[in-house]
N, C-alpha and C positions, 0 to 999 in steps of 0.2 A: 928719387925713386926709392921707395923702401924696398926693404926685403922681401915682407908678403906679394908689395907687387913683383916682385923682380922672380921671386918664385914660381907665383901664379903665370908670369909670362911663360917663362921656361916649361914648363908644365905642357902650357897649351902647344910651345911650339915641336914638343916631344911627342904631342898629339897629333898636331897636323903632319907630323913626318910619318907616325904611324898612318893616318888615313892617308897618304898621297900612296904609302908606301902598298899597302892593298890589293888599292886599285891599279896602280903602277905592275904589280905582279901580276897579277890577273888577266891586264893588258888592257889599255886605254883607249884603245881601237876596236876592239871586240864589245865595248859596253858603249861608244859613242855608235857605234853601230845601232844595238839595241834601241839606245834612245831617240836617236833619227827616227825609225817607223814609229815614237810614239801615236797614242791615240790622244789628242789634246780632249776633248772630252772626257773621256775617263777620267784622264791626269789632272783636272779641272775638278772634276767630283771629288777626287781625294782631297785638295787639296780643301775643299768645303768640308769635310769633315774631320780633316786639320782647326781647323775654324770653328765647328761645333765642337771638337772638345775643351778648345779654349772657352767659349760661350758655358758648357756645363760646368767645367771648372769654375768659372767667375760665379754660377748659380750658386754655387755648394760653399764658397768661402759666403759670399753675401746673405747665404741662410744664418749663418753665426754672428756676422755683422749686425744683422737685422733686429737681434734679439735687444739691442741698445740704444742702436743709430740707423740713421735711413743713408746709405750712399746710392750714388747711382749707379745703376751697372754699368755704364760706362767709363766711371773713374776705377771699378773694380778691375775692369777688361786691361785697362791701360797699363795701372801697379803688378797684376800680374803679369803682363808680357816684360814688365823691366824685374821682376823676379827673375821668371824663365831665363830670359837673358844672362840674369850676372849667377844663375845655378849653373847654364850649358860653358861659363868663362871662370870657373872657382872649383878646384879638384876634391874638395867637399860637398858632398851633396847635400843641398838643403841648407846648408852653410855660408852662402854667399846672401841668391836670392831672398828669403825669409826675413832675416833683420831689415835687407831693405824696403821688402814689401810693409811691415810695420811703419820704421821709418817714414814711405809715403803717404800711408794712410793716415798717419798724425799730421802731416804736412799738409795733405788736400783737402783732407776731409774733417778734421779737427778729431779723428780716437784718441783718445790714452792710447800712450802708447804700452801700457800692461793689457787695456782689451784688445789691444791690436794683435799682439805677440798673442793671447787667449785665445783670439778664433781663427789664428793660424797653426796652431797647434793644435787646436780641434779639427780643422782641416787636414791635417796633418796624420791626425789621429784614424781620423776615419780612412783617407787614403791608405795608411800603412796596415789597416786592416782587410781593406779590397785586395789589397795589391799582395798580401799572405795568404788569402783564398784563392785569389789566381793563380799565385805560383805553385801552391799546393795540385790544382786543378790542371794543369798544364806540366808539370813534372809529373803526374799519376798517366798524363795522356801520354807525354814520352815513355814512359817505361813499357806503355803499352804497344807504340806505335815502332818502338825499335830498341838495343840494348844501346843505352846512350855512355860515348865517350869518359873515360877518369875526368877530363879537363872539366864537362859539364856537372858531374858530382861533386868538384873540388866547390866550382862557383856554386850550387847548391848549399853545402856544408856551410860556405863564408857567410853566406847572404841568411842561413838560419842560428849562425851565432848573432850577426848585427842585429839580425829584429828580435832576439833574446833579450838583449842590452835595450833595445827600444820598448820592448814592451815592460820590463824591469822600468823603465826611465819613469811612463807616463802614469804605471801604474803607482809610482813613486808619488807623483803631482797631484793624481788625483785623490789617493788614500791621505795625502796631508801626512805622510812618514816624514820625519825631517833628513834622512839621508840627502837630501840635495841640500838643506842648508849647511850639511858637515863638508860636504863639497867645494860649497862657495867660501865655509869658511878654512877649509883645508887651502885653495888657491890664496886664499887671505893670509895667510903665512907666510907665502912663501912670494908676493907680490907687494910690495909698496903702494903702488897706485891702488888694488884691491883692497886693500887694507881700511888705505884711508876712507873707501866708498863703501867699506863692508856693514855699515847699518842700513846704507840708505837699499844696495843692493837687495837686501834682506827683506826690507820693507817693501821694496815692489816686484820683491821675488812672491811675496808672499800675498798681497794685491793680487796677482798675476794669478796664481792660483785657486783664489776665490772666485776667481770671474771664470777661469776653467771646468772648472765643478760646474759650477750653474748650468753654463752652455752645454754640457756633456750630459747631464741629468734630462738636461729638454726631449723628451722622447719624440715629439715632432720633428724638430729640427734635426734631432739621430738619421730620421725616416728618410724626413726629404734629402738629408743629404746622402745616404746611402743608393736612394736614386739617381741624384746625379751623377753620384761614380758608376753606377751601373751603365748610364748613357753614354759617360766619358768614355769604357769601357768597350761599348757596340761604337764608337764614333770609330777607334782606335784600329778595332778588327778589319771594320768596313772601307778604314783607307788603304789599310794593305790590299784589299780583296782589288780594289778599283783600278790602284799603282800594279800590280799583276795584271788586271785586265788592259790597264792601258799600255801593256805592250804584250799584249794577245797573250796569253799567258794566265790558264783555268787555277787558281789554286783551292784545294781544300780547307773550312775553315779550323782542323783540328791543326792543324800546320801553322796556321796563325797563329792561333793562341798560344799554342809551344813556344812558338818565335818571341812572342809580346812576354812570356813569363821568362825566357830566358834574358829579353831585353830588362826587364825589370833588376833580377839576381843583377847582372853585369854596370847597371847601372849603381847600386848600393856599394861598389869596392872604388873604394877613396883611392883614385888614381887621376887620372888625366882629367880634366875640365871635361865636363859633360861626356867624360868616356870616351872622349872623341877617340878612334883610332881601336879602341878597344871593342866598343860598342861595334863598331864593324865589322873588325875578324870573326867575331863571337858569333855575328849576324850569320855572315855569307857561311862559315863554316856548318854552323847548325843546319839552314837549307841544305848544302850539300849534303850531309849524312841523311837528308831526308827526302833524297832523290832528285833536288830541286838542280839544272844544270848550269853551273857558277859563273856563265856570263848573264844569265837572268837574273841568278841570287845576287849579283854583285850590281849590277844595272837597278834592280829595286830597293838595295840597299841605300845605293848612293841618291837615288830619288827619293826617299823616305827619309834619310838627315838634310837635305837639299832643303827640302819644308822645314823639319822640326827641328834641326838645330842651327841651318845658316841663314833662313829667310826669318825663325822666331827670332833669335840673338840679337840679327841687323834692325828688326824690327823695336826692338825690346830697349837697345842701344840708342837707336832715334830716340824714344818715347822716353829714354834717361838722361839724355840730353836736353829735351825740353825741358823737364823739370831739374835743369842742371845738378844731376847729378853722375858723377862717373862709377860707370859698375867696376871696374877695375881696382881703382883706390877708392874705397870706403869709410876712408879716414873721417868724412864729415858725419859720418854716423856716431862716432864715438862722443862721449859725455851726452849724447840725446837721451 
């Protein structure tokens, strides 16, 4: 076992002591309670809209894809849920799942794997722009709807340095500045192994960014994809609304979207696998300051990671083992 992995375990299981630990205070009787009168219908409808955001998602990468190679949505659907998976098991966001999503796409479908990494980053690119209009959009609704906690400003502040950095990164990629090659070769100094690979890296660093440009330049493909984040967006709202209703429980949808902009900030701080534990508190606590009463908030919480992070993961997990691969050690990805 290497160290990454041996980290990344420790990681998660510093997670899962956080989430046990939650709902453990909260009291585990008080929210099994809750979920006994489910409404299985409702609970059902969310979980379909769990499922169309996967579906949009796959739309919106496959519009970039498209622009080169024909895959089918079906092999789209599958590489991203073994993404999803090894993002919600790697305390790096984006960092896990992404390379492997390339990785399979070259594997199944024959990409390059420079236009692979190119329409995930355009993917990538456009999400990280919805998802800076939401938070925008949803922190302006907090300030209105109540004087929000220091803890929620702090996670604000972090989450508007990182997309600083990200928006600096792509605008890097796309303007053709060479600051990322002084990057690669600044690690080339100080790495052996980089060293020796620092022309070829360069070479398909630089491949990788001509096929960037392109696809970014496509003003249809902008379009369409800016819709399906929009839909990913209404899938996302509309399963909380359902998971509240299915346990009789009206909620407001400016409440939503607060909840979903603050789940976003919370998910961007490089800490625990998929936030796990994190993403919680941050959850349940926000309802409550928002009137919500915390054996509901904590009840919806835990039915809301129940779907997105332990049925996508197990799901995501099978579907990497088919293609034998293990989302934990990644090692076979290396020299690809």
């Amino acid at each position: 076992m290497n160290k990454k992995m041996l980290s990344t375990m420790v990681l998660f299981l510093v997670g899962f002591l956080l989430f046990v630990g939650i709902f453990y205070s909260i009291g585990i009787s008080e929210i099994i309670s809750q979920i006994k009168n489910i409404n299985i219908l409702y609970f059902s409808i969310s979980f379909l809209f769990v499922f169309s955001t996967i579906i949009f998602w796959s739309l919106r990468w496959r519009t970039f894809i498209n622009i080169g190679y024909k895959v089918p949505l079906t092999d789209v659907i599958k590489i991203l849920l073994v993404g999803i998976s090894a993002n919600n098991l790697t305390p790096m966001a984006k960092f896990g799942g992404e390379p492997l999503r390339a990785y399979l796409l070259r594997k199944i479908d024959n990409v390059p794997i420079e236009t692979s990494l190119a329409t995930i980053l355009s993917d990538l690119t456009i999400e990280f722009i919805i998802s800076i209009v939401f938070v925008i959009i949803s922190t302006l609704l907090l300030f209105f709807k109540i004087n929000p906690p220091i803890w929620i400003s702090i996670i604000l502040i972090i989450f508007l340095l990182l997309s600083f950095l990200g928006i600096c990164g792509m605008i890097g990629i796309y303007s053709g500045k060479k600051f990322i090659n002084k990057i690669i070769l600044w690690f080339g100094r100080r790495s052996r192994r980089i060293k020796k690979r620092e022309v070829k890296i360069l070479s398909k660093y630089e491949e990788f960014q001509i096929i960037f440009k392109k696809i970014m330049k496509n003003k249809r493909i902008f379009s369409e994809s800016v819709l399906w984040s929009i839909l990913m967006k209404a899938s996302d709202i509309l399963k909380f609304v359902f998971i509240f209703l299915s346990l009789g429980y009206k909620i407001d949808l400016i409440t939503i979207i607060i909840i979903i902009g603050i789940g976003i900030m919370l998910r961007s701080i490089p800490a625990t696998p998929g936030a796990l534990g994190i993403l919680e508190g941050g959850w349940i606590s926000a309802f409550v300051i928002m009137s919500i009463p915390i054996e509901i908030a904590a009840s919806v919480v835990f039915l809301e990671r129940l779907l997105w992070f332990w049925f996508l993961t197990a799901t995501g997990g099978i579907i990497g083992t088919k293609y034998s691969i293990s989302i934990l050690n990644q090692k076979n990805l290396k020299d690809k």
